[in-house]
C-alpha positions in Angstrom: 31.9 -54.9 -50.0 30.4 -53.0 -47.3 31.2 -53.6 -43.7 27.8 -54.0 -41.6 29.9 -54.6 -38.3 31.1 -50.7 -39.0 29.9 -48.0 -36.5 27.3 -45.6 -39.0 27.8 -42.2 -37.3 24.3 -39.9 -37.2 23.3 -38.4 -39.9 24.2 -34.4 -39.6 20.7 -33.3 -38.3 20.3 -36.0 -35.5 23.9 -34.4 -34.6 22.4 -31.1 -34.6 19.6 -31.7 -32.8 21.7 -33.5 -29.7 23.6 -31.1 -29.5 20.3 -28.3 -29.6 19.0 -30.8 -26.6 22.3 -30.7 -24.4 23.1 -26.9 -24.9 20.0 -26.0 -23.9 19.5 -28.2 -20.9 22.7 -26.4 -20.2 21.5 -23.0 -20.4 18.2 -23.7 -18.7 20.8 -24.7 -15.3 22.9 -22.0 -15.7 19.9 -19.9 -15.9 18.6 -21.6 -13.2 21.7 -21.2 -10.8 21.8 -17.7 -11.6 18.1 -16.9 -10.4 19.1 -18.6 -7.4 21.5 -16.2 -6.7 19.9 -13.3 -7.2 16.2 -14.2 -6.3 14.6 -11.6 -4.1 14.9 -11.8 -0.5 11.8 -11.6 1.9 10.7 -10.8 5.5 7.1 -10.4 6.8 6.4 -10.0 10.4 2.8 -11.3 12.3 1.8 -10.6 15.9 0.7 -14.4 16.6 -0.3 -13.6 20.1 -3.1 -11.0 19.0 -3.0 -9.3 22.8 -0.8 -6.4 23.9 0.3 -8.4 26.5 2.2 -10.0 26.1 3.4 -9.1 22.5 4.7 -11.8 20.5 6.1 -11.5 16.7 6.9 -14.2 14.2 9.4 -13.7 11.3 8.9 -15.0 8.2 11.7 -14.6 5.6 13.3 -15.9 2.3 17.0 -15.7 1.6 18.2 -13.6 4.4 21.2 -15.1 6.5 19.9 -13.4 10.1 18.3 -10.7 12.2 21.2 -8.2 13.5 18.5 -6.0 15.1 14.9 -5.6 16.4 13.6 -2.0 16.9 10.3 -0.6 18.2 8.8 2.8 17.4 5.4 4.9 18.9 4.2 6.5 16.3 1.6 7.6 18.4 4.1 9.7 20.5 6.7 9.9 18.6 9.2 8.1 20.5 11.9 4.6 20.5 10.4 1.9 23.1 12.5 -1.1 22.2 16.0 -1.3 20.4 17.5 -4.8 20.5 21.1 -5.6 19.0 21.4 -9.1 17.5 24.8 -9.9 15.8 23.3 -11.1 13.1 21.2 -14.2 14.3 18.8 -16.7 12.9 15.3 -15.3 14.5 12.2 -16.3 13.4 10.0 -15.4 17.0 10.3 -13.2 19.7 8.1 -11.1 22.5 8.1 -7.3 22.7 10.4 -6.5 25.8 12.2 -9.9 26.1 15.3 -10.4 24.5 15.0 -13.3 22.7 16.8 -16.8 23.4 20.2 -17.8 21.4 20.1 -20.7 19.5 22.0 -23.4 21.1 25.7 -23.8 19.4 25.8 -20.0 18.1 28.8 -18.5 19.1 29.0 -14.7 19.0 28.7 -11.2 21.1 26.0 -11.2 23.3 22.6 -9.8 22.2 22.2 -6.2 23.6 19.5 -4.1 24.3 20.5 -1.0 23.5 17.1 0.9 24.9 15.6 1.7 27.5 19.2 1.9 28.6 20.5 -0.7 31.4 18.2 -3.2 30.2 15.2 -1.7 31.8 11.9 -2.9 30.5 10.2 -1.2 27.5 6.6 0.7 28.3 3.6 -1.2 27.5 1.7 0.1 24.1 -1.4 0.9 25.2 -5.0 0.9 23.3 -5.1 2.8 20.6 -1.4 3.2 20.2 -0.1 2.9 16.6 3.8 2.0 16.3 6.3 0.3 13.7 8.3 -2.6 14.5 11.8 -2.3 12.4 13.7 -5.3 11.6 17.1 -5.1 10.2 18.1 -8.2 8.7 22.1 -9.1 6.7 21.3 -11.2 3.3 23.9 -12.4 0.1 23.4 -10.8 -2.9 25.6 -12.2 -5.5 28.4 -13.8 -3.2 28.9 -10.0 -1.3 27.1 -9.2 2.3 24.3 -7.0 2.2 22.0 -5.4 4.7 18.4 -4.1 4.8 15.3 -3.4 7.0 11.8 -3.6 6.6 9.4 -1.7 8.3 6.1 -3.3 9.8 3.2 -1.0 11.3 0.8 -2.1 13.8 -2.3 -1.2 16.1 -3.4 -1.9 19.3 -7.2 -1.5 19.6 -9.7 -0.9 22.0 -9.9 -4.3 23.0 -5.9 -4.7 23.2 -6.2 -6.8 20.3 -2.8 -6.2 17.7 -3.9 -5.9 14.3 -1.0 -5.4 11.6 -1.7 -3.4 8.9 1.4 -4.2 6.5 4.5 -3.1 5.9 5.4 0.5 5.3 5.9 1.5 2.0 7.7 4.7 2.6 9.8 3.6 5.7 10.2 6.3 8.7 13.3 7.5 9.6 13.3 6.0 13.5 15.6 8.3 15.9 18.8 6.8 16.9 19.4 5.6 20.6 22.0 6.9 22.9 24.4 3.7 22.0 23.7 3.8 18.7 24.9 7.7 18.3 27.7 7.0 21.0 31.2 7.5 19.2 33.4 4.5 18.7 36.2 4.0 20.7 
């Protein structure tokens, strides 16, 4: 006689199909992990004061882990107005000229402006004056440091109204500043 009290293991197909359900649920994590890892990192830049002066920039960005530098170029005269060294810092605003505050707790090298040398104050950008606003940023891609910059260009009109017009495509190869091209020591 049969025992009813007996465990009946699945037939072979509901086996199968569990086994479908958790190997794919599996996958779809992994998969999922992995994207996270290697999703594409972002930054956009706005000038959300809209006036000249003075100047003030918000950064919006995905996946990066800081700013290390902030660097202004005329391209209306051809020439650096504001380079600012970071260390690799959360940023998300600052104004043209001022360096920008240090979140409370972060420990590191001070931020530097590397031009106008001896901290002077950058020109004003004047109407009609087209320049590009450089931000270099450090990111993870796959568990190893990286670094990149994106290049924003912008317009100051008659009015002395700001107006971006995007980020450069084809970035512009921005002269170096006298610290930058000192030797190391």
């Amino acid at each position: 006689m049969q025992d009813l009290s007996a465990p009946v293991p699945p037939p072979p197909l509901k086996r199968r199909f569990a086994f479908i359900a958790i190997a794919s649920a599996l996958a779809a994590l992994l998969g999922l992990f992995v994207w996270a890892l290697i999703a594409p990192h972002s930054v956009r830049l706005d000038c959300t004061s809209g006036v000249s002066d003075p100047m003030e920039f918000s950064i919006h960005s995905h996946r990066i882990n800081g700013v290390y530098s902030l660097r202004f170029y005329s391209l209306s005269q051809q020439e650096v107005l504001w380079d600012v060294h970071l260390w690799t810092r959360p940023l998300e605003r600052f104004t043209y000229g001022r360096l920008p505050d240090v979140s409370p707790g972060v420990e590191a090298e001070p931020i530097t402006q590397r031009f106008p040398l001896r901290g002077a104050t950058p020109r004003s950008v004047v109407p009609g004056e087209q320049f590009i606003v450089e931000i270099g940023y450090q990111y993870d891609e796959l568990l190893a440091p990286s670094a990149g910059a994106r290049q924003f260009l912008f317009e100051v009109g008659s009015d002395g109204l700001v107006k971006g017009r995007g980020e450069l495509t084809k970035p512009l190869s921005i002269p170096q500043t006298d610290k930058e091209a000192a030797p190391a020591k």
